[in-house]
C-alpha positions in Angstrom: 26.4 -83.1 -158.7 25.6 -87.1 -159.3 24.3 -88.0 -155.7 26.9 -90.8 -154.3 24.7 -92.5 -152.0 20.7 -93.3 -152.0 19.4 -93.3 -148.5 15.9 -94.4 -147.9 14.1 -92.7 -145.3 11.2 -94.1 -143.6 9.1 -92.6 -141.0 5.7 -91.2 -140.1 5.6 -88.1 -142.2 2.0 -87.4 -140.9 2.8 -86.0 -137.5 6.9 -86.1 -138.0 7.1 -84.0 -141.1 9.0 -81.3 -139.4 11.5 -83.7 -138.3 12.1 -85.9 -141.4 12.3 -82.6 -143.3 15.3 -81.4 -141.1 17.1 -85.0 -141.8 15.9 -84.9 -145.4 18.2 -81.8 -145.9 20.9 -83.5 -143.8 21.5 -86.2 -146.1 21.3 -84.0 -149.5 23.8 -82.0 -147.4 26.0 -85.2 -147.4 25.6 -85.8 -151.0 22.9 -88.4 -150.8 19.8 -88.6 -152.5 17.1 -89.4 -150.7 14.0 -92.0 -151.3 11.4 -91.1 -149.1 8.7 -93.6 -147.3 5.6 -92.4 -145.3 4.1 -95.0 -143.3 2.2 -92.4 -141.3 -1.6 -93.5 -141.4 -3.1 -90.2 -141.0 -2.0 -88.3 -143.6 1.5 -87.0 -145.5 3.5 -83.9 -145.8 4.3 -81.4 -148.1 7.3 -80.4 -146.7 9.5 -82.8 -149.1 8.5 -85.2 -151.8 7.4 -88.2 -150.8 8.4 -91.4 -153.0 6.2 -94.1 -151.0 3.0 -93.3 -149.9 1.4 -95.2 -146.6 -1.4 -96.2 -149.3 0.9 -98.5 -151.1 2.7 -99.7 -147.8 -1.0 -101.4 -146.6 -1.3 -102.3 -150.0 1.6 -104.6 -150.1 -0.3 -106.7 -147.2 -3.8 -106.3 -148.9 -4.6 -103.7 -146.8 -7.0 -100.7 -147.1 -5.5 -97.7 -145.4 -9.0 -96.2 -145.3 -10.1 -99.7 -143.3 -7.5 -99.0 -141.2 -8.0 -95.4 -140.0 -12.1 -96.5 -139.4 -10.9 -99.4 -137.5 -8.8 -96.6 -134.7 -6.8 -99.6 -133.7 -3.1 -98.2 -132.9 -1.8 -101.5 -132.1 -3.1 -103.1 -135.1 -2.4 -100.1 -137.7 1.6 -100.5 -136.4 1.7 -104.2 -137.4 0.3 -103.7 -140.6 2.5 -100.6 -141.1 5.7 -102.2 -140.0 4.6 -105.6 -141.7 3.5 -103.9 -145.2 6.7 -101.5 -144.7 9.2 -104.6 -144.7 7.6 -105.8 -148.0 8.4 -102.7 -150.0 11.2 -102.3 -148.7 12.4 -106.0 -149.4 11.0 -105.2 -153.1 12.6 -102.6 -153.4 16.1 -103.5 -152.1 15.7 -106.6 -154.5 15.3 -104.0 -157.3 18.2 -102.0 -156.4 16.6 -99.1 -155.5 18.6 -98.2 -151.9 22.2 -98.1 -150.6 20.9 -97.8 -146.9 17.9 -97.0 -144.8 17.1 -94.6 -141.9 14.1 -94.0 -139.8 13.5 -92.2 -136.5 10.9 -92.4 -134.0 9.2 -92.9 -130.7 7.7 -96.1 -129.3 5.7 -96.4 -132.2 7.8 -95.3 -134.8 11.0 -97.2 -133.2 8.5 -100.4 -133.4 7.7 -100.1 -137.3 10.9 -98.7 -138.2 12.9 -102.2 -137.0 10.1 -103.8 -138.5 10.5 -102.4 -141.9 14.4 -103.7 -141.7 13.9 -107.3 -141.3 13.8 -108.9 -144.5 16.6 -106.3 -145.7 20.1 -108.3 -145.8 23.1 -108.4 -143.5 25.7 -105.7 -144.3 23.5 -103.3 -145.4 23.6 -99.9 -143.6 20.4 -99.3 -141.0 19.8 -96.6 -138.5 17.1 -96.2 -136.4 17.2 -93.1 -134.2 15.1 -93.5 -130.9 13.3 -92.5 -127.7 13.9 -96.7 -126.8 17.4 -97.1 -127.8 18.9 -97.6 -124.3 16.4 -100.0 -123.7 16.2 -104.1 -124.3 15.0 -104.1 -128.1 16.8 -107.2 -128.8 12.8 -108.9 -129.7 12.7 -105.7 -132.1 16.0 -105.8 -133.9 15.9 -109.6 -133.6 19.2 -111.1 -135.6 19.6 -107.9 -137.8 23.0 -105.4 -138.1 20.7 -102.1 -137.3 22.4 -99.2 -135.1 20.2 -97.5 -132.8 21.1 -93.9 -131.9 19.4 -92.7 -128.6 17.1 -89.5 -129.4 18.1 -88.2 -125.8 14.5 -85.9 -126.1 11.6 -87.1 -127.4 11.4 -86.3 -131.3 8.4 -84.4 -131.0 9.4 -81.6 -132.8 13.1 -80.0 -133.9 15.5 -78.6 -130.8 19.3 -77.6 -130.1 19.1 -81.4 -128.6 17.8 -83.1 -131.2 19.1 -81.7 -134.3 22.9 -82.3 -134.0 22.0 -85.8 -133.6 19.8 -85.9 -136.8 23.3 -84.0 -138.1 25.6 -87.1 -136.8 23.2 -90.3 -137.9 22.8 -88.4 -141.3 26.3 -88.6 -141.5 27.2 -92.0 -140.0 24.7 -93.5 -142.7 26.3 -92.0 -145.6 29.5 -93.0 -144.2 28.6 -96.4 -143.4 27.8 -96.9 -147.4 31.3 -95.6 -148.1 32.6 -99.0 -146.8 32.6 -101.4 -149.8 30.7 -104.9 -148.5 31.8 -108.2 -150.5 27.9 -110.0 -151.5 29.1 -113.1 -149.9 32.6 -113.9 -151.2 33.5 -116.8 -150.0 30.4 -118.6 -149.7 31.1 -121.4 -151.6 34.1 -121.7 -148.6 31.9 -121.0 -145.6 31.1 -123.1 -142.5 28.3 -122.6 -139.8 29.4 -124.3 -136.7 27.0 -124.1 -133.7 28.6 -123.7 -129.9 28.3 -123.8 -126.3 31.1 -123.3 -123.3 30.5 -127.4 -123.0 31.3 -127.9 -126.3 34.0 -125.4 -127.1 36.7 -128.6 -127.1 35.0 -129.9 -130.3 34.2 -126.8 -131.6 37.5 -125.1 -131.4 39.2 -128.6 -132.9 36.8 -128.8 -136.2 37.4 -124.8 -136.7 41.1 -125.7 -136.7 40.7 -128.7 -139.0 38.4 -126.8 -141.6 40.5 -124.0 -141.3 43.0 -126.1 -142.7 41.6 -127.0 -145.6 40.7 -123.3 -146.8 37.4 -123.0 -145.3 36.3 -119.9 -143.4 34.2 -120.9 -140.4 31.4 -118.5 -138.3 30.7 -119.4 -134.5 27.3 -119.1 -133.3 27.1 -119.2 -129.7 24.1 -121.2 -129.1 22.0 -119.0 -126.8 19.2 -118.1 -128.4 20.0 -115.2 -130.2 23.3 -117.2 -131.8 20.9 -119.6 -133.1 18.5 -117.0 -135.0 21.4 -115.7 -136.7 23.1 -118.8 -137.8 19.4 -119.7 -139.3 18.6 -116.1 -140.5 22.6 -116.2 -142.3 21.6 -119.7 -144.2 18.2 -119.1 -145.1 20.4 -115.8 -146.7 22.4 -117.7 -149.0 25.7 -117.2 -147.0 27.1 -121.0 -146.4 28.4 -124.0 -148.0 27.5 -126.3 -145.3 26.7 -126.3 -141.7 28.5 -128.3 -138.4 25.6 -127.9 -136.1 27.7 -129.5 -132.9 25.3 -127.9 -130.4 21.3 -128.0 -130.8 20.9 -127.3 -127.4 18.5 -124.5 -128.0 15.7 -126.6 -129.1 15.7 -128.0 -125.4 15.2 -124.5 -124.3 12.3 -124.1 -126.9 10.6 -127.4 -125.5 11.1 -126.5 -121.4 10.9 -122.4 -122.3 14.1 -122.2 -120.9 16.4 -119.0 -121.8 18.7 -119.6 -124.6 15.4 -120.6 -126.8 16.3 -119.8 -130.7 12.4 -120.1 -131.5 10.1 -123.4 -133.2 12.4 -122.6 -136.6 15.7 -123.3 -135.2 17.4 -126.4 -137.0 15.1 -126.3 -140.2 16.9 -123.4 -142.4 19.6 -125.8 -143.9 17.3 -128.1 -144.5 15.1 -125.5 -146.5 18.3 -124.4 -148.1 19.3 -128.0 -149.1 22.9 -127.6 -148.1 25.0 -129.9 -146.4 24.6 -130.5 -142.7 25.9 -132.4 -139.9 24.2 -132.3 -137.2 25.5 -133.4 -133.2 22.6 -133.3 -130.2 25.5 -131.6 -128.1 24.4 -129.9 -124.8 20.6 -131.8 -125.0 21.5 -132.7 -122.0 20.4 -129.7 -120.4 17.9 -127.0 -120.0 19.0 -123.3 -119.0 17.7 -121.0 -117.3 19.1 -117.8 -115.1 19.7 -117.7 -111.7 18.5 -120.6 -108.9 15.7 -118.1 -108.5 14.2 -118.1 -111.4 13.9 -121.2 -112.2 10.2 -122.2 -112.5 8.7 -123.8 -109.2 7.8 -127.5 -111.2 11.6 -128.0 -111.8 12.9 -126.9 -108.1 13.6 -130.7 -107.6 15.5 -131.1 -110.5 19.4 -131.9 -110.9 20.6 -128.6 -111.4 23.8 -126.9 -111.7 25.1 -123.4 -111.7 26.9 -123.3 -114.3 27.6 -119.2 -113.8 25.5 -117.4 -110.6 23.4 -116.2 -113.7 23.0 -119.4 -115.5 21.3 -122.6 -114.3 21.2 -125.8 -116.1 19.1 -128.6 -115.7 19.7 -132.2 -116.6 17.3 -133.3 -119.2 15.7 -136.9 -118.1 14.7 -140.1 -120.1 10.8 -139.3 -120.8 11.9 -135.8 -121.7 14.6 -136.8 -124.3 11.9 -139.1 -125.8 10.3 -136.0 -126.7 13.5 -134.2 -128.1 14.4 -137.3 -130.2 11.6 -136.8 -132.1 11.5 -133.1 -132.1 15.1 -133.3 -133.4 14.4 -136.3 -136.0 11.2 -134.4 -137.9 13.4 -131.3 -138.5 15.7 -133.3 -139.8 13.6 -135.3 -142.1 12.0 -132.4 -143.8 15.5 -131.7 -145.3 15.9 -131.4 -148.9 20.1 -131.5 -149.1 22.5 -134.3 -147.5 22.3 -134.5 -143.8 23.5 -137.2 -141.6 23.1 -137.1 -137.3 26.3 -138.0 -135.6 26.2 -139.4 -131.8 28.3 -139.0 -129.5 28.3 -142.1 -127.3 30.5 -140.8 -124.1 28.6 -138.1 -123.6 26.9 -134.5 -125.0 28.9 -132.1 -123.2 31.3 -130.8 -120.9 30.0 -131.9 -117.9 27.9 -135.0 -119.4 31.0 -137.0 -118.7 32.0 -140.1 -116.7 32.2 -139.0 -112.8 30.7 -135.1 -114.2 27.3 -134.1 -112.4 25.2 -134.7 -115.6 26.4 -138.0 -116.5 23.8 -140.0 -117.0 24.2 -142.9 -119.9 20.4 -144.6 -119.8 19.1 -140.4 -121.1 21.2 -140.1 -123.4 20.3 -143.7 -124.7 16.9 -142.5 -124.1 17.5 -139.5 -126.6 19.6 -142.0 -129.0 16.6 -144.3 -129.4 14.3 -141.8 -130.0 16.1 -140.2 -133.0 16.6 -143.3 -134.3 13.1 -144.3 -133.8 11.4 -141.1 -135.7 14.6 -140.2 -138.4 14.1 -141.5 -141.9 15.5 -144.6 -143.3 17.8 -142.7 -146.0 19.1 -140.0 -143.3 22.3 -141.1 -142.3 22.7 -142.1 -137.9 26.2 -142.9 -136.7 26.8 -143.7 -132.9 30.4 -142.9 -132.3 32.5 -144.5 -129.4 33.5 -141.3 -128.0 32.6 -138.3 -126.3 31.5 -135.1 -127.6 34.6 -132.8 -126.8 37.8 -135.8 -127.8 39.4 -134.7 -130.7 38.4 -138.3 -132.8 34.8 -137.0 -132.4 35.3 -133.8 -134.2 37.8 -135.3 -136.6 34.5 -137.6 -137.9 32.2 -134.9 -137.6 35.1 -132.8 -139.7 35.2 -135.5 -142.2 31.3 -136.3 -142.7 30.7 -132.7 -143.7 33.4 -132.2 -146.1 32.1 -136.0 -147.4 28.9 -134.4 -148.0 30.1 -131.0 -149.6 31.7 -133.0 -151.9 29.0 -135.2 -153.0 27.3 -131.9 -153.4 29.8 -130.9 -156.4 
């Protein structure tokens, strides 16, 4: 029988071998064939053959796997593991070589197996069966579609705990591959559109108006984690153009508040060259969690509770000097059509006239300091209105579909 599926298994084969033997047979029992991995740095197993040797895994980041095992660095062996393991497996994917991958593993094993999986592309199938999975991994898995299964014992060695759950992910993964995922259908009809609770208003009214025109638009909630993704998703290949209404996140980045999206966040459409528009909604604060935790140097600040979980604080002239500039030298490295669209009322919800972060001469601050640092040929347009009226995201609306077009 022609195998339907090809399931890549990755693991440490060296002191797991008894394990990913039992899950081997699993997935032939499904109908799968099975590409195996070892990145196990003390040896292999003859229990099953073994495609991928840890040899070649250090060898894709020009490693020595003998260097490694003299060096008896755990710590440093699992980075280069993981790291060497995400390069074959990105190679290989890109050669059509796997339908889906599945490791399993303990705290060191859970940490190379999410590795492994993050150059591997949204939609594809990936299982990781853990000792960890019921804690916060979200650093681990980072902005990737993987499906952690909790290993309820540890996977030390094959018991009537263990093995049923081997049974189930074996057959979830084949499963998941029976589900036909479009490669990007409608790309060439695909909007990124950044968002916050203060600027949902805008938001909601340019979804509505691209909507109309046959566009499909994606929502990333600008939080930290909705930030990698919508930068992850571009730098994939998966839109025509990007709204980015609320950058708020590179604040957080600047002022290690927590809804940071990392020092990349605002640079993949630029890298991409596709269209962007780009709004410095919600600069006008900082977030962190409760009053509590907000750090000591800033317990004089204006704050607000915006939720009992979620501070803000109001963002002040000498630091929007500092994200002017920040946001400007993203935007000048860009290679496609970009232009910056201001929003002279105010940058969010509560940024309004008589609202507790009103506060005109910051925003002007912020203003200037774009201005200031953005190059000549990138486009800057102060609009008389505020962030959330409907003529706002009408222009914004009309300035990215101006510049998909002159992208045709």
């Amino acid at each position: 029988m022609t195998p339907k599926h090809r399931i890549l298994m990755l693991g440490f084969f060296d002191t797991k071998g008894e394990i990913f033997s039992f899950l081997k047979d699993c997935l032939s029992a499904q109908g799968a064939k099975v590409i195996a991995v070892n990145v196990g740095v003390m040896g292999s197993t003859a229990l099953f053959p073994v495609d991928v040797e840890a040899n070649t895994v250090c060898e894709a980041l020009g490693e020595n796997l003998q260097d490694i095992r003299s060096k008896n660095n755990r710590g440093l062996a699992m980075e280069i593991m993981g790291r060497g393991a995400a390069i074959v497996l990105e190679e290989m994917y890109a050669q059509k070589s796997f339908d889906a991958v599945i490791g399993i593993g303990g705290g060191s094993g859970t940490f190379v197996t999410l590795k492994s999986m993050q150059n591997l592309p949204l939609g594809l199938p990936k299982i990781c069966i853990s000792t960890l999975a019921s804690k916060d991994l979200s650093e681990q898995i980072g902005v990737k579609d993987i499906v952690l299964m909790p290993s309820i014992v540890d996977v030390a060695a094959l018991n009537s705990i263990i093995k049923p759950i081997i049974q189930q992910a074996a057959a979830a993964i084949v499963a998941m591959c029976e589900v036909d995922v479009p490669k990007n259908p409608t790309t060439s009809k695909r909007i990124a559109i950044s968002m916050f609770g203060n600027t949902s208003v805008c938001v909601d009214r340019c979804t509505l108006l691209l909507e109309a025109k046959g566009y499909e638009v994606m929502t990333f909630h600008a939080n930290g984690v909705g930030g990698k993704a919508m930068e992850s998703l571009v730098l994939e290949g998966c839109f025509v153009g990007v709204l980015d209404i609320t950058t708020t996140e590179l604040a957080d980045e600047l002022f290690s508040g927590i809804c940071s999206a990392g020092g990349q966040r605002m640079e993949a459409a630029g890298k991409q060259g596709i269209p962007q528009v780009v709004v410095p909604g919600c600069m006008d604060m900082v977030n962190f969690g409760t009053q509590q935790s907000v750090p000591e140097k800033y317990k004089g600040r204006q704050l607000y509770s915006w939720v009992p979980t979620v501070t803000l604080m109001r963002t002040n002239r000498e630091e929007n000097q500092v994200l002017g500039e920040i946001f400007a030298n993203k935007l000048n490295q860009a290679t496609g059509h970009v232009v910056v669209l201001f929003p002279e009322k105010g940058l969010s919800q509560i940024d309004s006239e008589g609202n507790v972060f009103f506060d005109p001469e910051s925003n002007q601050a912020l203003s200037k300091s774009i201005q200031n640092n953005l190059k000549s040929e990138v486009p800057f347009v102060n609009l008389p209105f505020h962030i959330n009226d409907l003529a706002f995201a009408e222009k914004a609306v009309e300035w990215l579909l101006e510049l998909i077009n002159t992208e045709r």
